[in-house]
C-alpha positions as CSV (number, residue, x, y, z in Angstrom):
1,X,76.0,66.1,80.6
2,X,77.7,65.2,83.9
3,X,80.1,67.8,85.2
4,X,83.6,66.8,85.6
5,X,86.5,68.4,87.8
6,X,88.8,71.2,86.3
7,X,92.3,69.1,85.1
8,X,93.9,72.2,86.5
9,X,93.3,74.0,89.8
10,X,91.0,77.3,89.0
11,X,91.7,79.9,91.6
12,X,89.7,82.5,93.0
13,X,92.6,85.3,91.2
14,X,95.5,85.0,89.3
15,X,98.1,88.0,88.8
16,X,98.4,89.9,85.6
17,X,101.9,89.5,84.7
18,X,103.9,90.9,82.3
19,X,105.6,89.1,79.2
20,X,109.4,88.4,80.6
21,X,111.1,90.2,77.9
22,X,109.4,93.1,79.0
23,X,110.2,92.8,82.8
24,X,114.4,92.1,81.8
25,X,114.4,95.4,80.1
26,X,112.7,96.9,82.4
27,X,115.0,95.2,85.0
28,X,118.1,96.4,82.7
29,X,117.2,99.8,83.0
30,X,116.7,99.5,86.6
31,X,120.3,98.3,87.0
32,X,121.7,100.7,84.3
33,X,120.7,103.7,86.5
34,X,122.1,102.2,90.1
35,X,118.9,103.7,91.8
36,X,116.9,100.7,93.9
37,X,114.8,102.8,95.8
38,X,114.3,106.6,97.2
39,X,112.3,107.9,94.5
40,X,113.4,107.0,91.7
41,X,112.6,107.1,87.7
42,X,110.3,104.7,88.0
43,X,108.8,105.8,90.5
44,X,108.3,109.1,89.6
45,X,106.9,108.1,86.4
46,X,104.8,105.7,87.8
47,X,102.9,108.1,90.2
48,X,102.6,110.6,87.4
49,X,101.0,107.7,85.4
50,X,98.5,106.5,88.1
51,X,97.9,109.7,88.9
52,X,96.2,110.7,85.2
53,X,94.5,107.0,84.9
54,X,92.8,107.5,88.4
55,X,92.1,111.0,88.0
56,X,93.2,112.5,90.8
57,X,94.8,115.9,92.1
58,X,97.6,114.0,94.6
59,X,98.9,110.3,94.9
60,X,101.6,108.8,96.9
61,X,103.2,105.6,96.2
62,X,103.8,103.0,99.1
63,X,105.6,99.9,99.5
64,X,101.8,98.2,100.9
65,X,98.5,99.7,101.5
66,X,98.6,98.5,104.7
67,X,101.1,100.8,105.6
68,X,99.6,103.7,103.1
69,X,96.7,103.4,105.2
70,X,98.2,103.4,108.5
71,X,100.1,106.8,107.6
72,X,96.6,107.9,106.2
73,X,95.4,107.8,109.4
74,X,98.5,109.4,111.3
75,X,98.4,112.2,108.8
76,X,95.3,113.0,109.7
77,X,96.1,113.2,113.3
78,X,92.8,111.1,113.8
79,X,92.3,110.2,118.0
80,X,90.0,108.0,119.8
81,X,87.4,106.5,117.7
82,X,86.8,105.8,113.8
83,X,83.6,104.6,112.4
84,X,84.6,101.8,109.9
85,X,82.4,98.8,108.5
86,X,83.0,95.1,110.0
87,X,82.9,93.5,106.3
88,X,86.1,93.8,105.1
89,X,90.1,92.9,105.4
90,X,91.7,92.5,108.3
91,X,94.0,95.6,107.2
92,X,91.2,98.2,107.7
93,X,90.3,97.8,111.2
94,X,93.9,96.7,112.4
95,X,95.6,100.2,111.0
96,X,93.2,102.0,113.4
97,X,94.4,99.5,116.3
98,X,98.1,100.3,115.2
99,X,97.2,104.2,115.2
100,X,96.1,103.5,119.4
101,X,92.4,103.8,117.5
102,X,89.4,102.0,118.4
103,X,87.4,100.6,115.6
104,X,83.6,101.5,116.1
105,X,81.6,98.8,113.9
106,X,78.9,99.8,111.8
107,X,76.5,98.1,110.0
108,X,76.6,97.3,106.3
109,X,74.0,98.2,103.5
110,X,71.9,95.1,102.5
111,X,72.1,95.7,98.6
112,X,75.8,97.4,98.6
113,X,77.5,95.2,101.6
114,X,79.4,98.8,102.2
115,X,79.0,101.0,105.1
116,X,75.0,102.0,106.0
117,X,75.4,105.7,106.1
118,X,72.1,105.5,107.5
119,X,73.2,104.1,111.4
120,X,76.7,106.0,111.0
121,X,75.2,109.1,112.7
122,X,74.0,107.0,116.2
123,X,77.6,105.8,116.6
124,X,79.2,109.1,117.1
125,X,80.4,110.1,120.1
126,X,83.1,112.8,121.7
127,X,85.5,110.3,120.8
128,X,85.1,109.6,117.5
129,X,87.5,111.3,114.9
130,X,86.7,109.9,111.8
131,X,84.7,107.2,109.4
132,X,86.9,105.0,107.8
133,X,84.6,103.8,104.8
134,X,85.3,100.6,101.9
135,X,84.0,100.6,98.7
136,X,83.3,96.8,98.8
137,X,84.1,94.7,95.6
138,X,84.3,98.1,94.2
139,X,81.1,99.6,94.7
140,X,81.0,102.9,95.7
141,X,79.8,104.1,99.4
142,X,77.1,106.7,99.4
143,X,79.9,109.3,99.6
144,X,77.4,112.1,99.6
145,X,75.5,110.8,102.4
146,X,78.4,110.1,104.5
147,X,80.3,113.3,103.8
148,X,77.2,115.1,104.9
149,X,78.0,113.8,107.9
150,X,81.2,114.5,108.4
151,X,80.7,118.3,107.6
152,X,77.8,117.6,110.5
153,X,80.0,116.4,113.1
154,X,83.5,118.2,111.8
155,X,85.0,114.2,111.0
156,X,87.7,113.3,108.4
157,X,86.9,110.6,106.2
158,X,89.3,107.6,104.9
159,X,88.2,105.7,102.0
160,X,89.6,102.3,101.9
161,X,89.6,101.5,97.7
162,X,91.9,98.5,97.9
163,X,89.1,96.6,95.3
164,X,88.2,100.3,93.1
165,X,91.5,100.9,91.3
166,X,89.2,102.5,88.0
167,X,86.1,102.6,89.8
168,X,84.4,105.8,89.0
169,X,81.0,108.0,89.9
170,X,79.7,109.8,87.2
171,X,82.9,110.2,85.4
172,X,84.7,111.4,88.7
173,X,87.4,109.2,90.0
174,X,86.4,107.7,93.2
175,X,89.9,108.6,94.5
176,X,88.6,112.3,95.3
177,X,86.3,111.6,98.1
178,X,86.4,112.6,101.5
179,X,89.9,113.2,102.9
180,X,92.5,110.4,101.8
181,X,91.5,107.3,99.9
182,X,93.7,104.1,100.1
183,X,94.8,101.4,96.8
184,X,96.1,98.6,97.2
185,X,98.6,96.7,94.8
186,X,98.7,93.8,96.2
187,X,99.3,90.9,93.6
188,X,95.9,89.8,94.2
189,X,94.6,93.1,92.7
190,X,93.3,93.9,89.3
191,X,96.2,96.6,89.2
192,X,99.5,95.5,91.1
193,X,103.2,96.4,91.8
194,X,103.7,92.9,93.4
195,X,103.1,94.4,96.4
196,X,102.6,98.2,97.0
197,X,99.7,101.0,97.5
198,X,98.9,104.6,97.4
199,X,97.3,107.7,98.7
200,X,94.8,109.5,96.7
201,X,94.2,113.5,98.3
202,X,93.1,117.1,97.4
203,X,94.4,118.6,100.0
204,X,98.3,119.9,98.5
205,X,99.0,120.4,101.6
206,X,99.1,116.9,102.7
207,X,101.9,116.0,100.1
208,X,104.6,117.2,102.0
209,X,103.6,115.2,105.6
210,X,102.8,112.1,103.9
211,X,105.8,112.3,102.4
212,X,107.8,112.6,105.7
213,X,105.8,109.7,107.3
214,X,106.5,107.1,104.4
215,X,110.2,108.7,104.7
216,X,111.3,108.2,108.5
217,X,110.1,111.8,108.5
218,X,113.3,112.4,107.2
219,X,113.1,116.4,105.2
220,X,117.2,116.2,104.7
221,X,120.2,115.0,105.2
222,X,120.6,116.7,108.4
223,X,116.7,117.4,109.3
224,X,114.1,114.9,110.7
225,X,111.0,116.4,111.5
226,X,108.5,113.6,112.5
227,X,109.4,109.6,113.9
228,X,108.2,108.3,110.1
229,X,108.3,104.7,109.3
230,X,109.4,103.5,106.0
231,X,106.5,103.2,103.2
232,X,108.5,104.0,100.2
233,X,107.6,102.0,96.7
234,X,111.3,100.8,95.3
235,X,112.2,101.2,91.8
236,X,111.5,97.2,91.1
237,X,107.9,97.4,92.4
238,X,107.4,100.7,90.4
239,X,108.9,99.0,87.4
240,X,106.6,96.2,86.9
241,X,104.0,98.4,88.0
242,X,104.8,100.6,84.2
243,X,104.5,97.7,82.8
244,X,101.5,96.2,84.3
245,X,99.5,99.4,83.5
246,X,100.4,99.1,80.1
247,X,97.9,95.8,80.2
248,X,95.1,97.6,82.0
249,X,93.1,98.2,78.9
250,X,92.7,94.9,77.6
251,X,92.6,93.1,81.0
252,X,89.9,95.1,82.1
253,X,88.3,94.4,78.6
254,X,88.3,90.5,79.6
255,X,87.3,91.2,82.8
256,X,84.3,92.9,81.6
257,X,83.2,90.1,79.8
258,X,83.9,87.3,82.4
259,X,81.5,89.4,84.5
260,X,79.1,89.6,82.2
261,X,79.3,85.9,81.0
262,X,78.6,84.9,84.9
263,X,75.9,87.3,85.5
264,X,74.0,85.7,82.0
265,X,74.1,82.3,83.3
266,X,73.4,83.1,87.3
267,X,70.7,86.0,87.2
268,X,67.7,84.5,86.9
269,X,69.2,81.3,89.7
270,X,66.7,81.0,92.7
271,X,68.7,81.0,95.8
272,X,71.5,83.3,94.1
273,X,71.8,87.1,94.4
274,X,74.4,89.6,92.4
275,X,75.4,93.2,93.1
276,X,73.0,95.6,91.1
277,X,74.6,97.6,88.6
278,X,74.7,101.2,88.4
279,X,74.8,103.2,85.0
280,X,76.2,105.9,86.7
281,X,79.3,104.1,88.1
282,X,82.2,102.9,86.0
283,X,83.3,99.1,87.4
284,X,86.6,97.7,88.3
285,X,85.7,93.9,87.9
286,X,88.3,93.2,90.7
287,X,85.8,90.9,92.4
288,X,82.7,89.0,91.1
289,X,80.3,88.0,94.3
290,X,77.6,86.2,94.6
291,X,75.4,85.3,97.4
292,X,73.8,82.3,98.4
293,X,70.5,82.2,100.4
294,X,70.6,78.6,101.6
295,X,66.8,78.6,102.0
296,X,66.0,79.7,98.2
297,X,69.3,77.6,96.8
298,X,68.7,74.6,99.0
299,X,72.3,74.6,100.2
300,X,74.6,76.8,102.5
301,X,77.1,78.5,101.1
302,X,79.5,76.6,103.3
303,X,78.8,74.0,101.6
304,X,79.4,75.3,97.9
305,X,82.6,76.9,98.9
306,X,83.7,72.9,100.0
307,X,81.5,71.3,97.2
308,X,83.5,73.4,94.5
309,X,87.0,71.8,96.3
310,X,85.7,68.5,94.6
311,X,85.9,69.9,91.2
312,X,89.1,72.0,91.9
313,X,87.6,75.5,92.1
314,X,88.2,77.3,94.6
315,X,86.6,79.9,95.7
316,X,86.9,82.6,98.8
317,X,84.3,83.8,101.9
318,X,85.1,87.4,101.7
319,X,84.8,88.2,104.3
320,X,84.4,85.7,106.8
321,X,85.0,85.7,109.5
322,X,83.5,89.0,109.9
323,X,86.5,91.6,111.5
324,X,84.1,92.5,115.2
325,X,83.9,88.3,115.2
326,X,88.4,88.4,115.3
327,X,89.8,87.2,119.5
328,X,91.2,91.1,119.7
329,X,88.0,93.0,118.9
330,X,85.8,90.8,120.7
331,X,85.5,93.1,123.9
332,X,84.3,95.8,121.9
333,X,80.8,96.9,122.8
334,X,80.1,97.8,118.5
335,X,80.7,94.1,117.6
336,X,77.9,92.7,119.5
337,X,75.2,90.6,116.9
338,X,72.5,92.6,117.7
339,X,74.2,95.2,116.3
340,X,75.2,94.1,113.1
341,X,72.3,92.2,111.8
342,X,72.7,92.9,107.9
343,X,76.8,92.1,108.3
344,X,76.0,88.9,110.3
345,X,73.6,87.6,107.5
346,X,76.0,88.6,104.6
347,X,79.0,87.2,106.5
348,X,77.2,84.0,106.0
349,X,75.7,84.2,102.6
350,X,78.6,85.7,100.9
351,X,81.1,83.4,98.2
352,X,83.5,85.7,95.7
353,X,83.9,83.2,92.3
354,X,86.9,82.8,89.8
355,X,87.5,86.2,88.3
356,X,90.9,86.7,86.1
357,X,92.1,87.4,82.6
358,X,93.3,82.8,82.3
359,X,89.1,82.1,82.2
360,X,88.1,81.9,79.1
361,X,84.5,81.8,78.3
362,X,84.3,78.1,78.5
363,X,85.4,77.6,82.2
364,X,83.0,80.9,83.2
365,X,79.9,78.6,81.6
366,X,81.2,75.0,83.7
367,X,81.8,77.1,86.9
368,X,77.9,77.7,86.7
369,X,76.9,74.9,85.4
370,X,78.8,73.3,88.6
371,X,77.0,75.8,90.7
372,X,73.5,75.1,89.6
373,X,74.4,71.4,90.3
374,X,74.6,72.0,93.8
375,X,71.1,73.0,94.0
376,X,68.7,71.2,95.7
């Protein structure tokens, strides 16, 4: 049978949204109280929601996670240099520039793509302050490995989680590790408030500053005790966020079996490599990646990601380019090739497939019957 082109565009995501009559009433009872923003009802309920389905002792809701992780990173007074990975967003790397920080790139695990916590340790200096760690596509960093370093050294540590929301280690939500972890809710994202984020912490004490920050570091009417920015979550964003939790259950159901639909059609594919699975860790399925070894497959994966235009999928490089390879971290002595082999080799190899609750089982079977076209 001769594959044929999608009729309709089939993107790399597509948000969960809510059924309209649901959003209206919600909307209504937004305008019935008056209260747009400043912590409101939905917000409060929001954050005690997330804060029992990620199983966590603290969360703070922001507008982005771009800017929860920016006042992660002032909250933590963090100085001169933080460890961080060069596979991932531009966000991560560019809050530590914002913070007068300079990103120190590490090299990335060959089988995770996260952090190697084994050539973390040679990086340190006097400067550094901090590691600033992702859990890639949701799998979790060696967080034992790395906080053992951290105690080592006396380092904070900043877990970037935008692709975890649910992710968890041995029953343990992977928002308790190391210092502060970051979500994102970015409409992209398996969970989302449109746009938005949090702050996962143990630390009680933190509560009250990250508060301030996200607050113009406004304590009262009359008292300002730190120059904050503004990271509040508004009652609209919350809002749709109640309701889109509400449909976590049964999208992560679907997403579960997209996942597991790709990885019985693409696991035994020469050329083509998945992310091991782990009993021990509990998924998101935010993200399925593959990657394509061009030698094995017969074909870059350049040219799958523009071969797969022609039948109207489309498909994304995470993350490429690599974030040491961006104009205003080029001068930096980390980002040099030599010293991220496994991150150069992913950077090229790496291709992140259709992955939303609108596949159904029949588009998840042509998408890989496309790919294993392409093979030469």
């Amino acid at each position: 049978m001769t594959n044929i082109p999608f009729k309709n565009p089939i993107y790399i995501t597509k948000p969960l949204l809510p059924d309209l009559k649901n959003v209206n009433k919600k909307l209504k009872e937004i305008w019935d109280s008056g209260w747009l923003t400043n912590f409101g009802a939905q917000h409060i309920l929001l954050e005690k929601k997330l804060k029992k389905y990620l199983n966590v002792q603290h969360i703070s809701l922001f507008n982005n996670g771009t800017n929860a992780l920016m006042i992660a990173i002032k909250a933590l007074n963090l100085t001169g240099e933080v460890i961080t990975t060069p596979f991932t967003f531009p966000a991560t790397p560019n809050s530590l520039t914002w913070n007068n920080i300079t990103p120190v790139f590490c090299d990335i695990d060959d089988k995770t793509m996260n952090i190697d916590a084994d050539k973390i340790e040679k990086l340190i200096t006097p400067k550094t302050s901090a590691i600033l760690a992702v859990h890639v596509f949701g799998t979790p960093c060696d967080v034992e490995k790395i906080q053992k370093i951290a105690n080592k050294y006396k380092l904070k540590v900043i877990y970037d989680a935008a692709h975890a929301f649910g992710t968890e280690i041995n029953g343990k939500g992977i928002g308790n590790f190391g210092d502060i972890t970051m979500f994102s809710f970015h409409a992209t994202k398996l969970f989302h408030t449109i746009e938005g984020g949090a702050l996962t912490f143990n630390n009680k004490n933190l509560k009250e500053k990250i508060s301030l920050l996200k607050n113009f570091g406004i304590k009262n009417e009359e008292t300002i005790l730190l120059p904050g920015i503004n990271g509040k979550m508004n009652e609209v964003q919350a809002g749709i966020g109640l309701l889109v939790l509400d449909m976590m259950k049964k999208a992560k159901k679907t997403r579960k079996f997209i996942h597991e639909t790709y990885e019985k059609h693409l696991k035994n594919m020469n050329g083509i490599r998945l992310l091991e699975n782990k009993t021990n860790i509990e998924k998101s399925y935010q993200y399925f990646a593959i990657r394509i070894n061009k030698k094995e497959f017969g074909v870059s994966r350049n040219k799958v990601y523009q071969q797969f235009k022609e039948y109207n999928i489309f498909t994304r490089k995470y993350f490429h380019p690599l974030c040491s390879e961006y104009q205003h971290y080029k001068h930096l002595q980390s980002n040099k090739n030599t010293n991220l082999p496994i991150a150069q080799k992913i950077g090229k190899e790496i291709l992140c497939m259709p992955m939303h609750e609108g596949l159904s089982k029949k588009d998840i079977e042509n998408i890989c019957s496309i790919l294993k076209s392409f093979k030469k």
